[in-house]
MMTF fields as JSON, N, C-alpha, C and O atoms, coordinates in Angstrom:
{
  "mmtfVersion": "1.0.0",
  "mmtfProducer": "UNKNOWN",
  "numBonds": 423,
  "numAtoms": 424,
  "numGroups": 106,
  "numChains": 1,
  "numModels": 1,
  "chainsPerModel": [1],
  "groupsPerChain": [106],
  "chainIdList": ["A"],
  "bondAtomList": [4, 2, 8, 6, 12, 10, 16, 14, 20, 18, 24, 22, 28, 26, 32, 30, 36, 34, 40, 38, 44, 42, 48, 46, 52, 50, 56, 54, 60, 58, 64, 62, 68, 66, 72, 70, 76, 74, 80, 78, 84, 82, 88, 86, 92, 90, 96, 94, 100, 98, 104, 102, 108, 106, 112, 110, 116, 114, 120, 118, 124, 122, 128, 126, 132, 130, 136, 134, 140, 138, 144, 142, 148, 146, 152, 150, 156, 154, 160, 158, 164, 162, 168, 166, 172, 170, 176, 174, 180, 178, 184, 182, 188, 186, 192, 190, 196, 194, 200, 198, 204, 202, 208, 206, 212, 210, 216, 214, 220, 218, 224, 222, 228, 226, 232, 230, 236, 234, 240, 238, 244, 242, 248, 246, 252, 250, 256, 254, 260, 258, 264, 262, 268, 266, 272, 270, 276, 274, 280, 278, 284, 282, 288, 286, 292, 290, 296, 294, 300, 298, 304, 302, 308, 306, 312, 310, 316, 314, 320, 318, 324, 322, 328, 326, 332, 330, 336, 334, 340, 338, 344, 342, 348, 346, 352, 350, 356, 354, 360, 358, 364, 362, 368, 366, 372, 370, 376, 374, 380, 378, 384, 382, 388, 386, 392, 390, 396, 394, 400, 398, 404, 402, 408, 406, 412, 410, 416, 414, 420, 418],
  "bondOrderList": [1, 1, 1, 1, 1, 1, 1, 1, 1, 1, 1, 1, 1, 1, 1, 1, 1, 1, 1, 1, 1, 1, 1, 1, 1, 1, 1, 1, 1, 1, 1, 1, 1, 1, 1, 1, 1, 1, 1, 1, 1, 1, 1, 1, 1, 1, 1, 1, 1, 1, 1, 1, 1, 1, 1, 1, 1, 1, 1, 1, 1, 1, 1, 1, 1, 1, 1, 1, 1, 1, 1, 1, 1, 1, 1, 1, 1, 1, 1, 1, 1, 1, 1, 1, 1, 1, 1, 1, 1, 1, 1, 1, 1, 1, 1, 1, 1, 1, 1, 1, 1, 1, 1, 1, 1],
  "groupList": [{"groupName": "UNK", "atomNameList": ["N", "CA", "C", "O"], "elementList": ["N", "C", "C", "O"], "formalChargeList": [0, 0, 0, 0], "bondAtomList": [1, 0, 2, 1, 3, 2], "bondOrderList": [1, 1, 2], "singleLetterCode": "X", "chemCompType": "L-PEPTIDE LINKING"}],
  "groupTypeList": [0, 0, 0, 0, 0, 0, 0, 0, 0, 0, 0, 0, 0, 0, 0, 0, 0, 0, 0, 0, 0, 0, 0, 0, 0, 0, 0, 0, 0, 0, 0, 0, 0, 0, 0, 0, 0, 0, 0, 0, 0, 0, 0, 0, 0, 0, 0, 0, 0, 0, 0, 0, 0, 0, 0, 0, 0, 0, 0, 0, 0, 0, 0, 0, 0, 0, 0, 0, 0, 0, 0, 0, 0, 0, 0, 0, 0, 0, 0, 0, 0, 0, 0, 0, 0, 0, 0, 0, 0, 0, 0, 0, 0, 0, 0, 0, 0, 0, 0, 0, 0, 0, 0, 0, 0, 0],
  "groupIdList": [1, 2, 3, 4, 5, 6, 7, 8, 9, 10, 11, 12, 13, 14, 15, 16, 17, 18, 19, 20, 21, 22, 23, 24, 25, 26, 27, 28, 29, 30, 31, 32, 33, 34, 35, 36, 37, 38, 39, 40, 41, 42, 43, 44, 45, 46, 47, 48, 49, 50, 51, 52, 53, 54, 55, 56, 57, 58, 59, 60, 61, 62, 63, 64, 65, 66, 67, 68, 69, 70, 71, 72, 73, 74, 75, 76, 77, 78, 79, 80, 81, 82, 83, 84, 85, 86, 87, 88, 89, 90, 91, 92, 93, 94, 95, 96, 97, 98, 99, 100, 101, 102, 103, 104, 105, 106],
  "secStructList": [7, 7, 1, 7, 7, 3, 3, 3, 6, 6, 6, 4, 4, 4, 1, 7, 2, 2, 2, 2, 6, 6, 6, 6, 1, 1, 7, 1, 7, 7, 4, 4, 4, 7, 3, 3, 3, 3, 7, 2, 2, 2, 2, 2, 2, 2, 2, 2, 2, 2, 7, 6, 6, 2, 2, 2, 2, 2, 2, 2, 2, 2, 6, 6, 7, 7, 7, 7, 7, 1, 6, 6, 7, 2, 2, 2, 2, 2, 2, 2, 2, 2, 2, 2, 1, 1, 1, 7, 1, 7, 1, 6, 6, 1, 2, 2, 2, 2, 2, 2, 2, 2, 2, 2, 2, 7],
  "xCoordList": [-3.191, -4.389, -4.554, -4.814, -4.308, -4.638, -6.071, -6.93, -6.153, -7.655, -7.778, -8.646, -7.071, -6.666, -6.038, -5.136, -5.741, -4.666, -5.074, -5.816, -4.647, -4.088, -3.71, -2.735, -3.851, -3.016, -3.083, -4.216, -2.393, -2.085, -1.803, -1.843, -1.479, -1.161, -2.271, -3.274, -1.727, -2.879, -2.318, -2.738, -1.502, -1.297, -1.867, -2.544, -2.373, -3.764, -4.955, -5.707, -5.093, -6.557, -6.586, -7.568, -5.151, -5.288, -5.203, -5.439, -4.703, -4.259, -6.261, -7.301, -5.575, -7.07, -6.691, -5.68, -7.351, -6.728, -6.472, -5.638, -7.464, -7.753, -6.396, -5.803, -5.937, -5.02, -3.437, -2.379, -3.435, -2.708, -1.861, -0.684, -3.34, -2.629, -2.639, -2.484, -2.833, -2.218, -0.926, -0.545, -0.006, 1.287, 1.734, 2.761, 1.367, 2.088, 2.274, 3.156, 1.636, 1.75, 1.588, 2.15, 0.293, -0.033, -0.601, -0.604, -1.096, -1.215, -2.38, -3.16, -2.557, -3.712, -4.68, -5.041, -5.46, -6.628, -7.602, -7.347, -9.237, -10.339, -10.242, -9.671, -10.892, -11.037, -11.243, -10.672, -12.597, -13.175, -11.982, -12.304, -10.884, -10.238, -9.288, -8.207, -9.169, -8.508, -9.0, -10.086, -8.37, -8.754, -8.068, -6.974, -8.15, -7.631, -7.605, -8.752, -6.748, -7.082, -6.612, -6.538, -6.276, -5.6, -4.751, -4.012, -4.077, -2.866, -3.073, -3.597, -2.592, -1.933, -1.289, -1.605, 0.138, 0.844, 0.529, 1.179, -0.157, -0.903, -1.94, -1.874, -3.044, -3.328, -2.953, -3.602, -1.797, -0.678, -0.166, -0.068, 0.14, 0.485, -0.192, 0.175, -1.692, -2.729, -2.795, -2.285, -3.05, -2.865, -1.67, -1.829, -0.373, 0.597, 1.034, 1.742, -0.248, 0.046, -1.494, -1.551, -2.272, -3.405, -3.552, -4.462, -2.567, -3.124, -2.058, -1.387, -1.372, -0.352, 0.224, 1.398, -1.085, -1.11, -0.644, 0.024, -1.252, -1.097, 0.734, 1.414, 1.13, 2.709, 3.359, 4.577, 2.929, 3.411, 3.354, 4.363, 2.325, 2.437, 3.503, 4.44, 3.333, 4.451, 5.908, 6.766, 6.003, 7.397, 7.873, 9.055, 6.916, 7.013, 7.033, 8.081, 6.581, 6.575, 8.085, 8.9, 8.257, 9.274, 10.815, 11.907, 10.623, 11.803, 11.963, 13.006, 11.048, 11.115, 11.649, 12.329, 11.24, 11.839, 12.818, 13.599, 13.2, 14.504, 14.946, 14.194, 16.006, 16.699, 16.829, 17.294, 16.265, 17.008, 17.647, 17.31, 18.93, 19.248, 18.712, 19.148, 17.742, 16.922, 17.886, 18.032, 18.678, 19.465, 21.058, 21.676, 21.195, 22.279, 21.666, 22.373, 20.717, 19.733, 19.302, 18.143, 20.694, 20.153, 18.882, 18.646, 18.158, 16.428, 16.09, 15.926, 16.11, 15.194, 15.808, 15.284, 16.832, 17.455, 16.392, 15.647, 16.733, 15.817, 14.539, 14.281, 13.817, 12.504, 12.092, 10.896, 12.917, 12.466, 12.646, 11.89, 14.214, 14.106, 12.724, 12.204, 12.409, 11.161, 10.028, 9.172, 9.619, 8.856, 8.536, 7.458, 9.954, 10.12, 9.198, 8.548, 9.353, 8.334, 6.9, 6.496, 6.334, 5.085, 4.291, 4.791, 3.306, 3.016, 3.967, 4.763, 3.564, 5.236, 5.507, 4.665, 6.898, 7.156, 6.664, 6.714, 6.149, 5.682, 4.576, 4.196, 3.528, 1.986, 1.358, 0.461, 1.812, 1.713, 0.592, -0.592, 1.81, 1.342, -0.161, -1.094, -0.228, -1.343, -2.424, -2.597, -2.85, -3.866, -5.204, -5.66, -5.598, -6.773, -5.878, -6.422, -4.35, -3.748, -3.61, -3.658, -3.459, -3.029, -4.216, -4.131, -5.477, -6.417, -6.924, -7.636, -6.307, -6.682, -5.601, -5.934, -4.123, -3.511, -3.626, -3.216, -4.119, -4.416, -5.393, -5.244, -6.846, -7.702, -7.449, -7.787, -6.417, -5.832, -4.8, -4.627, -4.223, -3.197, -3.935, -3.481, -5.128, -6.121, -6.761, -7.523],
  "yCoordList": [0.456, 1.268, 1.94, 3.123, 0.742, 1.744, 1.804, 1.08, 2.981, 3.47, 2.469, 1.596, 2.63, 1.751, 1.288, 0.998, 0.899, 0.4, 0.203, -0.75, 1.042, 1.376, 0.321, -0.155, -0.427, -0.64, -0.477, -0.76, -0.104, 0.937, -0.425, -1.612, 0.165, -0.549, -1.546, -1.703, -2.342, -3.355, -4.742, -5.894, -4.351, -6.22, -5.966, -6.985, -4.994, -5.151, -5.765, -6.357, -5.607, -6.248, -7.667, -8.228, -8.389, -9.42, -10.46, -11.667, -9.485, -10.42, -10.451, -9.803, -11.706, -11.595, -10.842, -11.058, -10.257, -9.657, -10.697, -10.638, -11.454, -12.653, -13.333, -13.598, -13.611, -14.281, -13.274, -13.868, -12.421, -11.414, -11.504, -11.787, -11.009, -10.813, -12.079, -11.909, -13.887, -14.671, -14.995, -15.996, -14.501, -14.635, -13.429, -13.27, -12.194, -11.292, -10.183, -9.352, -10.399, -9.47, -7.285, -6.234, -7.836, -6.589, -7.064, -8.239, -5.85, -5.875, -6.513, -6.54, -7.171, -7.599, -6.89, -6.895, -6.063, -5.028, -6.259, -7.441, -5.265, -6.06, -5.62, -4.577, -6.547, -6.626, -4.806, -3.994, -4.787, -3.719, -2.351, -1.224, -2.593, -1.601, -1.987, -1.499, -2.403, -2.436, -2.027, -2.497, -1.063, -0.567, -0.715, -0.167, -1.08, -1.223, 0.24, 0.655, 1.104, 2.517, 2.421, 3.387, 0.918, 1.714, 2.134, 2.287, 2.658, 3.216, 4.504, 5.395, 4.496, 6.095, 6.816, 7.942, 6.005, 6.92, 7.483, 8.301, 7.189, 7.056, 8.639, 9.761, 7.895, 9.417, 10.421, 11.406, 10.583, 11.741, 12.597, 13.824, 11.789, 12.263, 13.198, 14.368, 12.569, 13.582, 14.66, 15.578, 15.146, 15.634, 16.853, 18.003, 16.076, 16.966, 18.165, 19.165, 17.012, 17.52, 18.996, 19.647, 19.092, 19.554, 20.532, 21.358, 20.519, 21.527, 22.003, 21.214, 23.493, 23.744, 23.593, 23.457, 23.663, 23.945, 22.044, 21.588, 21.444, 19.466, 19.83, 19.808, 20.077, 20.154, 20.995, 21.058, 21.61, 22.385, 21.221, 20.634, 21.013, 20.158, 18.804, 18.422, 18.378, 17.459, 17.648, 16.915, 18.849, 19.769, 19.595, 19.346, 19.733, 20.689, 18.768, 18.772, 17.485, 16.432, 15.938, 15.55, 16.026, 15.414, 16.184, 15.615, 17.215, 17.746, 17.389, 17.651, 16.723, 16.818, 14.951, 14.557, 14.183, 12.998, 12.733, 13.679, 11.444, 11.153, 9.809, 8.852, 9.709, 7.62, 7.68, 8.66, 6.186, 5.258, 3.817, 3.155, 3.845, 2.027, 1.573, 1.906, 0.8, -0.46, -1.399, -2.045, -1.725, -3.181, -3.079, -3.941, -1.382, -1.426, -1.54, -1.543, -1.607, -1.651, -2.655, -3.065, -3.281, -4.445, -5.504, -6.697, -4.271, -4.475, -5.405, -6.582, -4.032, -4.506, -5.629, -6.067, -6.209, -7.684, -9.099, -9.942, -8.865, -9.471, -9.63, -10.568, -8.777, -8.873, -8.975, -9.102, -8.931, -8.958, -10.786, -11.563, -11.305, -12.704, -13.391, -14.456, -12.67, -13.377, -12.886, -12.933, -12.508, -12.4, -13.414, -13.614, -14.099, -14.747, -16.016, -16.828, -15.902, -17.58, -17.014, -15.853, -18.029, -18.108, -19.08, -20.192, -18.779, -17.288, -16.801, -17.403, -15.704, -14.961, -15.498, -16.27, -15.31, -16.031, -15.697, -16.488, -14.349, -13.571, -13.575, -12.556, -14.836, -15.21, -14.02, -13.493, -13.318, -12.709, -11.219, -10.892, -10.711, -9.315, -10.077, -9.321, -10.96, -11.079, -12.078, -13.294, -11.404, -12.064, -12.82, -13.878, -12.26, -13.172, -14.068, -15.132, -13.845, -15.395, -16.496, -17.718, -15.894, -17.109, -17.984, -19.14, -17.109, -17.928, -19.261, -20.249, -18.838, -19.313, -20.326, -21.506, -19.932, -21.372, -22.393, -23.549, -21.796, -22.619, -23.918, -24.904, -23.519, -23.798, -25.302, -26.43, -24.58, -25.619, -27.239, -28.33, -26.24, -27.247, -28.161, -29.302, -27.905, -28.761, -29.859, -30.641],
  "zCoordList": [10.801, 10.758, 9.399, 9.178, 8.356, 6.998, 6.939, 7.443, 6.104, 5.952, 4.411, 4.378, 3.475, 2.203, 1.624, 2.409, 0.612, 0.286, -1.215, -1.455, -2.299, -3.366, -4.337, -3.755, -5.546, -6.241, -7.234, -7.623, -8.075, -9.3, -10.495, -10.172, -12.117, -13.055, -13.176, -12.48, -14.505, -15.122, -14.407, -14.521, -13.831, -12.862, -12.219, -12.078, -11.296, -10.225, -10.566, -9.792, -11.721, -12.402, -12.068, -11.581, -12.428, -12.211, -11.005, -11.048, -9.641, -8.47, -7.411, -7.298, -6.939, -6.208, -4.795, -4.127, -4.608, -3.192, -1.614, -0.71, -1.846, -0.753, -0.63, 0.415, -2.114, -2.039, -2.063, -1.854, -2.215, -2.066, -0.897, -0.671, 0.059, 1.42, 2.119, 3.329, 1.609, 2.247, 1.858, 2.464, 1.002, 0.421, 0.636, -0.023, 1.442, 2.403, 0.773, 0.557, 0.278, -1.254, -0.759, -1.064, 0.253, 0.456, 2.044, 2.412, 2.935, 4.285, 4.273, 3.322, 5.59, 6.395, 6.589, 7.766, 5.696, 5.973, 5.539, 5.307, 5.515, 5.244, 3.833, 3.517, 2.853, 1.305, 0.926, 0.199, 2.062, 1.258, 1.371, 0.995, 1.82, 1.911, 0.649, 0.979, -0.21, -1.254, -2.3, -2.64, -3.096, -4.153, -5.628, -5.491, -6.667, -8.135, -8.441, -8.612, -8.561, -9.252, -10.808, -11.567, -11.176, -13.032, -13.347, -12.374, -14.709, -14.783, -14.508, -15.177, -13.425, -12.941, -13.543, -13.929, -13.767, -15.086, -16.152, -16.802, -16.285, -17.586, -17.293, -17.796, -16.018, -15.736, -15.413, -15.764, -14.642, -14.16, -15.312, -15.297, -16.295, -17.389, -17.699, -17.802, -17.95, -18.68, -17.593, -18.235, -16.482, -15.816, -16.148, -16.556, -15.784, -16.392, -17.538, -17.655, -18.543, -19.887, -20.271, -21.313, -19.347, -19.101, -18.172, -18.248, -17.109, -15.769, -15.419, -14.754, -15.676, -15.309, -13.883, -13.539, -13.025, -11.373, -10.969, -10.042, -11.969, -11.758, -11.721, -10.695, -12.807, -13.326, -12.323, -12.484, -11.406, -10.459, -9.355, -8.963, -8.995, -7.82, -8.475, -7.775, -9.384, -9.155, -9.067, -8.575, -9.682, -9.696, -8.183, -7.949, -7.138, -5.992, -5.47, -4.824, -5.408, -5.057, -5.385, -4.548, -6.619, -6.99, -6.424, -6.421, -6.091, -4.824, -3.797, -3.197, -3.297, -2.168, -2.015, -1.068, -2.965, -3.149, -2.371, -2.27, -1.535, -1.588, -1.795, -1.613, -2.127, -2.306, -1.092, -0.51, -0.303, 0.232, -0.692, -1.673, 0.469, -0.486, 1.085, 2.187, 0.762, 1.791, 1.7, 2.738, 0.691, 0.659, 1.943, 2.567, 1.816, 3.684, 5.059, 6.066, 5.09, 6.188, 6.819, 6.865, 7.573, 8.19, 8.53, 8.335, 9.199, 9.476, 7.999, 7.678, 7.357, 5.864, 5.296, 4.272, 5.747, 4.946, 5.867, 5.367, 7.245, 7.82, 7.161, 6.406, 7.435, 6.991, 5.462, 5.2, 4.563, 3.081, 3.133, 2.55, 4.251, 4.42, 5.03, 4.699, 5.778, 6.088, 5.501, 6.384, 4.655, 3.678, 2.532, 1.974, 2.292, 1.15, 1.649, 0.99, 2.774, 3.133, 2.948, 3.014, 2.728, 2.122, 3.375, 3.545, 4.09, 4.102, 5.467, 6.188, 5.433, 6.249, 7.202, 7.66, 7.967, 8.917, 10.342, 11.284, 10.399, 11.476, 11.089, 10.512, 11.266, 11.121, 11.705, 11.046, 13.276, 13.966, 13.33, 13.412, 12.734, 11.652, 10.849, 10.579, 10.655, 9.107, 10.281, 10.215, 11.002, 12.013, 11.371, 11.804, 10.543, 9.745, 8.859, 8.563, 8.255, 7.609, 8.715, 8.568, 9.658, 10.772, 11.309, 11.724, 11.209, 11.349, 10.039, 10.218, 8.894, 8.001, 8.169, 8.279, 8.206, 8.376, 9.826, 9.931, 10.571, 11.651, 11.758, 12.479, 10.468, 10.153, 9.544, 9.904, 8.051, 7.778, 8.023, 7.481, 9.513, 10.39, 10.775, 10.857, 11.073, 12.263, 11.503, 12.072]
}
């Protein structure tokens, strides 16, 4: 139930989204829920470097941070394995890819 879905940096410019989410790149939403926002870093910065209250809130974000290692996490070994197939192995999740490879099976 994403409302959107975000992608940041100058490699966003270049992926098509269509094809994105049939190689499991990003979720099964509708197009129009994808957005290119640009370098962020880039803007955060300025931000940072401009708004003391910006430099506060990230102060106050970046505490609250934490590491996981995903790579001890059983689950997440599974599923990063089935990811690697193209397109995923759980057609299931990406309901408009499955229609598209079904399309193609036939």
């Amino acid at each position: 139930n994403l409302s959107e879905v975000l992608i940041a940096g100058s490699f966003g410019y270049h992926i098509d989204p269509f094809h994105a989410k049939v190689v499991g790149m990003i979720p099964d939403v509708e197009l129009e829920k994808i957005k290119f926002v640009g370098n962020t870093a880039i803007a955060g910065a300025d931000l940072a470097l401009l708004s003391r209250k910006a430099r506060e809130e990230a102060e106050i974000i970046a505490k609250r941070a934490r590491y996981f290692e995903l790579s001890l996490d059983p689950l997440f070994n599974k599923e990063f394995a089935y990811a690697l197939q193209l397109p995923h192995r759980e057609l299931e999740r990406f309901p408009s890819i499955a229609e598209i490879v079904a399309r193609k099976d036939s």
